[in-house]
C-alpha positions as a Markdown table, in Angstrom:
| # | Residue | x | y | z |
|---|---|---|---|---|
| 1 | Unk | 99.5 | 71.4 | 153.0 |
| 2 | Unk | 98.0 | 72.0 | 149.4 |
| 3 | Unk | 95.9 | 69.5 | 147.8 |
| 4 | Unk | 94.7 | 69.0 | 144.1 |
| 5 | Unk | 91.5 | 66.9 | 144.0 |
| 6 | Unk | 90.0 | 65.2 | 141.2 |
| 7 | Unk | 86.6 | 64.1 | 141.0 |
| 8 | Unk | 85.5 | 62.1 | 137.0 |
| 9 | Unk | 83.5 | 59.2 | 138.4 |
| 10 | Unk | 80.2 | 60.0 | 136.8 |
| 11 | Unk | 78.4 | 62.7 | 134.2 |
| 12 | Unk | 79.8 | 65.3 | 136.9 |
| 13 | Unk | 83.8 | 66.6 | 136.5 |
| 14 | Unk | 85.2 | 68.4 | 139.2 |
| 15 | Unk | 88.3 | 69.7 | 140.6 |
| 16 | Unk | 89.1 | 71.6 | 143.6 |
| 17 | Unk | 92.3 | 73.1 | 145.6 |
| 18 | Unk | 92.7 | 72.7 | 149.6 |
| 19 | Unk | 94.8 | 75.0 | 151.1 |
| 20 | Unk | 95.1 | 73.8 | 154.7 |
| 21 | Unk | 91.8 | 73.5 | 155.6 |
| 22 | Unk | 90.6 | 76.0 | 153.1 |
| 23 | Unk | 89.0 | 75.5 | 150.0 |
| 24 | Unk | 90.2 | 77.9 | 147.9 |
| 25 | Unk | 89.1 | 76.7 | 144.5 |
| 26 | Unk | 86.5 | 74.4 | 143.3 |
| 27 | Unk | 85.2 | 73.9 | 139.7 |
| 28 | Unk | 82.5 | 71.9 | 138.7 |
| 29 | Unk | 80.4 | 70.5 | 135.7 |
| 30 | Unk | 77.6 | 68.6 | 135.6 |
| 31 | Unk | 76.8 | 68.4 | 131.5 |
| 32 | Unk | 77.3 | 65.9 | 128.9 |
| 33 | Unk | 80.9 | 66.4 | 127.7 |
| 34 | Unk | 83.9 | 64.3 | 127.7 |
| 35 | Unk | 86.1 | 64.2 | 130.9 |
| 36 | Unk | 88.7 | 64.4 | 128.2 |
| 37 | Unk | 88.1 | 67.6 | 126.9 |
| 38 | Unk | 87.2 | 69.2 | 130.1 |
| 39 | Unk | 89.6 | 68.1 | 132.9 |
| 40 | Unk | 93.1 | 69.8 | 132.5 |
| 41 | Unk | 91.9 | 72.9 | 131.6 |
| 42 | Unk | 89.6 | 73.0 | 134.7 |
| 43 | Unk | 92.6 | 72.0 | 136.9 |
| 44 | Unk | 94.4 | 74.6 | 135.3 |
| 45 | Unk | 91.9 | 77.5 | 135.2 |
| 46 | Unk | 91.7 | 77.4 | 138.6 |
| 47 | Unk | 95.7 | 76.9 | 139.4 |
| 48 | Unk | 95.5 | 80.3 | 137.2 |
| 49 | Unk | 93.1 | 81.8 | 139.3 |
| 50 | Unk | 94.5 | 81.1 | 142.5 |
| 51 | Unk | 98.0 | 81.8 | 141.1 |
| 52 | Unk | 99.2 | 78.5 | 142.1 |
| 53 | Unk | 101.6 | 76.4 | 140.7 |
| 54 | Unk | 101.8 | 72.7 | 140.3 |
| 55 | Unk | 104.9 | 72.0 | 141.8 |
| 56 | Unk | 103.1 | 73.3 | 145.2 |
| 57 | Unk | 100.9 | 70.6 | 145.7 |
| 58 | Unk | 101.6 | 68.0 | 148.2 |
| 59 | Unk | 99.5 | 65.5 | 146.8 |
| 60 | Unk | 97.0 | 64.5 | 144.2 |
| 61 | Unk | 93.9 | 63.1 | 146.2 |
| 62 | Unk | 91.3 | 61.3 | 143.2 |
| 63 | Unk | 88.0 | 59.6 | 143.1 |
| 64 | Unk | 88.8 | 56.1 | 143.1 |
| 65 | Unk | 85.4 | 54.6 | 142.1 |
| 66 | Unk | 83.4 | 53.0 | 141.8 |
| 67 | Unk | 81.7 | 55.0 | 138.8 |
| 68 | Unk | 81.4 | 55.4 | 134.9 |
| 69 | Unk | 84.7 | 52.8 | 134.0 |
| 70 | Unk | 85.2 | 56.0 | 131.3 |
| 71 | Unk | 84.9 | 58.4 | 133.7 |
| 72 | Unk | 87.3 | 56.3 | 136.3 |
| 73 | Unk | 89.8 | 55.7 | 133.8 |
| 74 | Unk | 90.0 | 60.1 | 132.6 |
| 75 | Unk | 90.6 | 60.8 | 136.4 |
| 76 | Unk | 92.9 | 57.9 | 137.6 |
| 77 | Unk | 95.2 | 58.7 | 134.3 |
| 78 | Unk | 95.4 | 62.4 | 135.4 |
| 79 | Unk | 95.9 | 62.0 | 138.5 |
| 80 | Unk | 98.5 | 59.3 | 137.8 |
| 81 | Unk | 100.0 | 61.9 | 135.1 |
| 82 | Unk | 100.5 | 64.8 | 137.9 |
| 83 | Unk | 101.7 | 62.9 | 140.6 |
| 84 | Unk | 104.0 | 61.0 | 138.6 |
| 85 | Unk | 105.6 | 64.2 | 137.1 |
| 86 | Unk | 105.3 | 66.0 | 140.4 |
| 87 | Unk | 106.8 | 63.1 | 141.9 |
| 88 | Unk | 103.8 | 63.2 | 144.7 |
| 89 | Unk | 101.7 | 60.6 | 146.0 |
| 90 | Unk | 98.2 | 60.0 | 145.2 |
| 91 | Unk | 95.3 | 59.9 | 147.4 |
| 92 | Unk | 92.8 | 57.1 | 146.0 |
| 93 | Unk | 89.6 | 58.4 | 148.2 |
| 94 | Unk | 86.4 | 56.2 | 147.4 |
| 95 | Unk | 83.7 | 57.6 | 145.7 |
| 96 | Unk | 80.9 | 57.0 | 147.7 |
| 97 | Unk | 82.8 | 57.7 | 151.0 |
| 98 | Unk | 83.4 | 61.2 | 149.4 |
| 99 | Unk | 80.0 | 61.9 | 148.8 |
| 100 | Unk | 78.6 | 61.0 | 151.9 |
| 101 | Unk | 81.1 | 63.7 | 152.8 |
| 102 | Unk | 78.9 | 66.7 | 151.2 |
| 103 | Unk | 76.9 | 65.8 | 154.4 |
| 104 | Unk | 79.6 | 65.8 | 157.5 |
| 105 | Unk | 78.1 | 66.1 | 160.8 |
| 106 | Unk | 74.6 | 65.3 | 159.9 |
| 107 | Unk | 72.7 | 62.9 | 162.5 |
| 108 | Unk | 71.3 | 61.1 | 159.8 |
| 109 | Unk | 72.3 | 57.5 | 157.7 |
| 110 | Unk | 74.2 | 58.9 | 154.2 |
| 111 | Unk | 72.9 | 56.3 | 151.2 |
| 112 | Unk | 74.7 | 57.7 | 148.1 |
| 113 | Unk | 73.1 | 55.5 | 145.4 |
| 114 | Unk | 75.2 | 55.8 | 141.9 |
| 115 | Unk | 73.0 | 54.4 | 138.3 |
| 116 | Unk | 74.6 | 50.9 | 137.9 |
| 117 | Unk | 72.1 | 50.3 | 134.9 |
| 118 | Unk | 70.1 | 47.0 | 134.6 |
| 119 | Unk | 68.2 | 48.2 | 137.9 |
| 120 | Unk | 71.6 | 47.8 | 140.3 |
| 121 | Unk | 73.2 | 51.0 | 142.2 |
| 122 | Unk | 76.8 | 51.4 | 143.3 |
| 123 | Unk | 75.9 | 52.2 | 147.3 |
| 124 | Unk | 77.0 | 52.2 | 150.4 |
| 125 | Unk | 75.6 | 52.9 | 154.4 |
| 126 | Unk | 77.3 | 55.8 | 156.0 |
| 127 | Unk | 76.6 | 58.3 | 158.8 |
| 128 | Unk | 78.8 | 60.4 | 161.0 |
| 129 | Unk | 80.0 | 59.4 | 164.8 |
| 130 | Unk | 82.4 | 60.5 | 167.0 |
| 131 | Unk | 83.5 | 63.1 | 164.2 |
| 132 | Unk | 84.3 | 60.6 | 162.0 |
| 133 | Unk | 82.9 | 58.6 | 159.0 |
| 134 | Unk | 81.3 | 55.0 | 160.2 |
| 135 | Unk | 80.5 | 52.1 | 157.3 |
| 136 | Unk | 77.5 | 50.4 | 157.7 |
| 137 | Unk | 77.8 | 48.9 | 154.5 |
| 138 | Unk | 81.1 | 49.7 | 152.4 |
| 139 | Unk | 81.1 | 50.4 | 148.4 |
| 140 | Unk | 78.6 | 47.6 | 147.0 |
| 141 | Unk | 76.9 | 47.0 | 143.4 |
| 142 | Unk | 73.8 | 45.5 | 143.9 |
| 143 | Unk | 69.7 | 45.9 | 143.0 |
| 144 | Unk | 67.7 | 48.9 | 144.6 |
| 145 | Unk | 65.8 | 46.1 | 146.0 |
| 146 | Unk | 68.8 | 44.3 | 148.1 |
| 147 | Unk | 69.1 | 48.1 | 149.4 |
| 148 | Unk | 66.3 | 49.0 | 150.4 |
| 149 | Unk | 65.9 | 46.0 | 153.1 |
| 150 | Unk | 69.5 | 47.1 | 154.4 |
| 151 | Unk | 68.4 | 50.3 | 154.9 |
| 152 | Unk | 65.3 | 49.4 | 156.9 |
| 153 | Unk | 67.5 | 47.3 | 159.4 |
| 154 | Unk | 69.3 | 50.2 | 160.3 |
| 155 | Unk | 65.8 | 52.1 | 161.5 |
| 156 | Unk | 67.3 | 55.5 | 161.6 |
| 157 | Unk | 66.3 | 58.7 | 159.3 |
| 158 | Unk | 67.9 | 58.3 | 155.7 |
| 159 | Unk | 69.1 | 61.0 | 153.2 |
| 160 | Unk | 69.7 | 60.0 | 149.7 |
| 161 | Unk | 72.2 | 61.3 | 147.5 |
| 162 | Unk | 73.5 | 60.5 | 144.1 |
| 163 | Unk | 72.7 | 60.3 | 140.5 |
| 164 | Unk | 70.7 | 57.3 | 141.2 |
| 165 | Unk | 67.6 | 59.5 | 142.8 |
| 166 | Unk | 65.8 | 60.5 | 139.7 |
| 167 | Unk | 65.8 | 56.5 | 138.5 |
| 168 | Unk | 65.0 | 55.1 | 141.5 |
| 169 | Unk | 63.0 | 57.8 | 143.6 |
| 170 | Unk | 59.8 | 56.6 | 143.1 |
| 171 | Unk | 60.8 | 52.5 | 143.7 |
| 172 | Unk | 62.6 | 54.4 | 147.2 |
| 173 | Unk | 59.3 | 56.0 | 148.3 |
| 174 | Unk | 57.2 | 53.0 | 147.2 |
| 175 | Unk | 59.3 | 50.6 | 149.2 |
| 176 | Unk | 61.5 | 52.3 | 152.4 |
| 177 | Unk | 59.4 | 52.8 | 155.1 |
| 178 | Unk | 62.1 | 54.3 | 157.6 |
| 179 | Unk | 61.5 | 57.7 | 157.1 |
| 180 | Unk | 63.8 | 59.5 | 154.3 |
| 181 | Unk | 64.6 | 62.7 | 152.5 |
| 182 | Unk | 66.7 | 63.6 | 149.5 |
| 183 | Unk | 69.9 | 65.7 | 148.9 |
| 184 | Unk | 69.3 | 69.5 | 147.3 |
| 185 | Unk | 71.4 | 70.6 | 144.2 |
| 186 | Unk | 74.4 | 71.2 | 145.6 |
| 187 | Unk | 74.9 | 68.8 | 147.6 |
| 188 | Unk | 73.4 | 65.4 | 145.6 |
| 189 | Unk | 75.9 | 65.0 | 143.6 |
| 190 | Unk | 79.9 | 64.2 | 143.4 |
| 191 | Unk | 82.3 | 67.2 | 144.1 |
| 192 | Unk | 86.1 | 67.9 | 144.3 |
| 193 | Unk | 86.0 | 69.3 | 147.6 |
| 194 | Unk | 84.7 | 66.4 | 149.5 |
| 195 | Unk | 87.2 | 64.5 | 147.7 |
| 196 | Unk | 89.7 | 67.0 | 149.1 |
| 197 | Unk | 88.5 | 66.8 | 152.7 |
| 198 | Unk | 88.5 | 63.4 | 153.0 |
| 199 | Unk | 91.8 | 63.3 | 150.8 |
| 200 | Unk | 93.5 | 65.3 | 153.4 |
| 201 | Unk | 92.4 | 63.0 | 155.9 |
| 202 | Unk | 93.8 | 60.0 | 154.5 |
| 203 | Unk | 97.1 | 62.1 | 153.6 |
| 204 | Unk | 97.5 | 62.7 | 157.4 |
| 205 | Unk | 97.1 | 59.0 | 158.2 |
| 206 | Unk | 99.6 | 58.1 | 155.7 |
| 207 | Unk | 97.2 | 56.5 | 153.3 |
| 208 | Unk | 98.7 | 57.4 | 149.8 |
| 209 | Unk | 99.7 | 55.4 | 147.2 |
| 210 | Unk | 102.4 | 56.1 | 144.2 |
| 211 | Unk | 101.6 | 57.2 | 141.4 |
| 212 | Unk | 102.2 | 54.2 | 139.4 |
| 213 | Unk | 100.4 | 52.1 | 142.1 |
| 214 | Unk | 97.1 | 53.3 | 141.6 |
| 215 | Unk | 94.2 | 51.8 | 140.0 |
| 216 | Unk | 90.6 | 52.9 | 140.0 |
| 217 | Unk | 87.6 | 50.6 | 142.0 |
| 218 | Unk | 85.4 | 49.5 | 139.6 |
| 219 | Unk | 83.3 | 46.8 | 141.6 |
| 220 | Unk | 81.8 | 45.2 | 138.1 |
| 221 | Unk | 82.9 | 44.5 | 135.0 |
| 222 | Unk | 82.6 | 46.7 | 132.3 |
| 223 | Unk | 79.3 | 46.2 | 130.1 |
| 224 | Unk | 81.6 | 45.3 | 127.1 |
| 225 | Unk | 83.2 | 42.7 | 128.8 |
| 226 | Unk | 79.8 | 41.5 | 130.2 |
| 227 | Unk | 78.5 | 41.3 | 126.8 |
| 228 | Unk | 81.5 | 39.4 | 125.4 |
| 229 | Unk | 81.0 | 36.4 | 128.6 |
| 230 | Unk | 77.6 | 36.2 | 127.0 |
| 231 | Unk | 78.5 | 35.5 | 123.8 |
| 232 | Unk | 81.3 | 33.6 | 124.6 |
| 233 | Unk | 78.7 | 31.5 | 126.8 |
């Protein structure tokens, strides 16, 4: 089984190949530049470098949102570009289920917290059981203070990931009392292989979609459509 996994939800662009249950190439960026400009020749720099051609992947697994509706949009039309002309399915993985990935097996709750802007995250409650991924609370937008009450209810040990930490760290420390801890570099924000692991998991289980079935989560509406409500009234 070779996967091709796409992650473009946020400032981060990613890509990775699974070979089996290898990773045999991942690329990442975290810098301000367009998804546009940097996501097919990541995907194929690293089909170059691991001398692998498209027509041997078995599926395109993407990051379905929620995220950057700019970001969503790049990676859900490349994906939906390859599988269509690879004729393979596509593997809509959420986004926040993939990052609470970069920390399989830990004992502790997973909070990836995504910058919503106007003081809301995109969130969700994970941890890991039975060597699988439990939902506390599935993909939500909502205010860091709805969170953090969510959190405490739970009463276990929390780690934090996401690009939400550096805006909301200091409300975080104020506020949760259940003891909690913060994802290192490499591990705090989105990446391709997570996206791939979990991607291969819902491949096995038969989860996939076609390629002109899929459509990114976005949870919210987009701030220009919010803006044009308003002023519509």
């Amino acid at each position: 089984m070779k996967i091709l996994a796409i992650e473009a939800s946020s400032l981060v662009c990613s890509t990775a190949i699974l070979t089996d249950d290898i990773i045999t190439a991942e690329y990442t960026i975290n810098n301000k530049v367009t998804h546009s400009q940097t996501l097919l020749p990541m995907i194929d720099e690293i089909c170059k470098m691991t001398d692998t051609d498209v027509s041997e992947f078995d599926a395109i697994a993407v990051s379905g949102g929620p995220g950057s509706f700019t970001g969503l949009r790049i990676g859900s039309a490349t994906a939906k570009g390859l599988a269509y002309a690879l004729k393979v399915p596509v593997v809509n993985v959420p986004t926040l289920e993939a990052m609470a990935y970069n920390f399989y097996g830990t004992d502790k709750v997973i909070c990836p917290i995504m910058d919503a802007r106007r003081n809301q995250v995109y969130t969700g409650i994970y941890s890991f059981e039975n060597n699988g991924l439990s939902i506390y609370l599935d993909s939500s937008a909502m205010d860091i203070m709805e969170l953090i009450p969510k959190l405490q209810e739970i009463d276990k040990p929390v780690i934090f990931t996401g690009d939400g930490i550096p805006v909301f760290r200091d409300i975080i420390d104020k506020e949760l009392k259940t003891p909690h801890e913060y994802g290192r570099a490499g591990f705090n924000r989105q990446r391709a292989s997570s996206v791939a692991l979990l991607g291969a998991e819902l491949y096995k289980a038969g989860k996939t979609e076609k390629a002109e079935e899929h459509l990114p989560e976005y949870l919210r509406m987009s701030q220009a459509e919010r803006e044009r409500m308003e002023k519509n009234g």
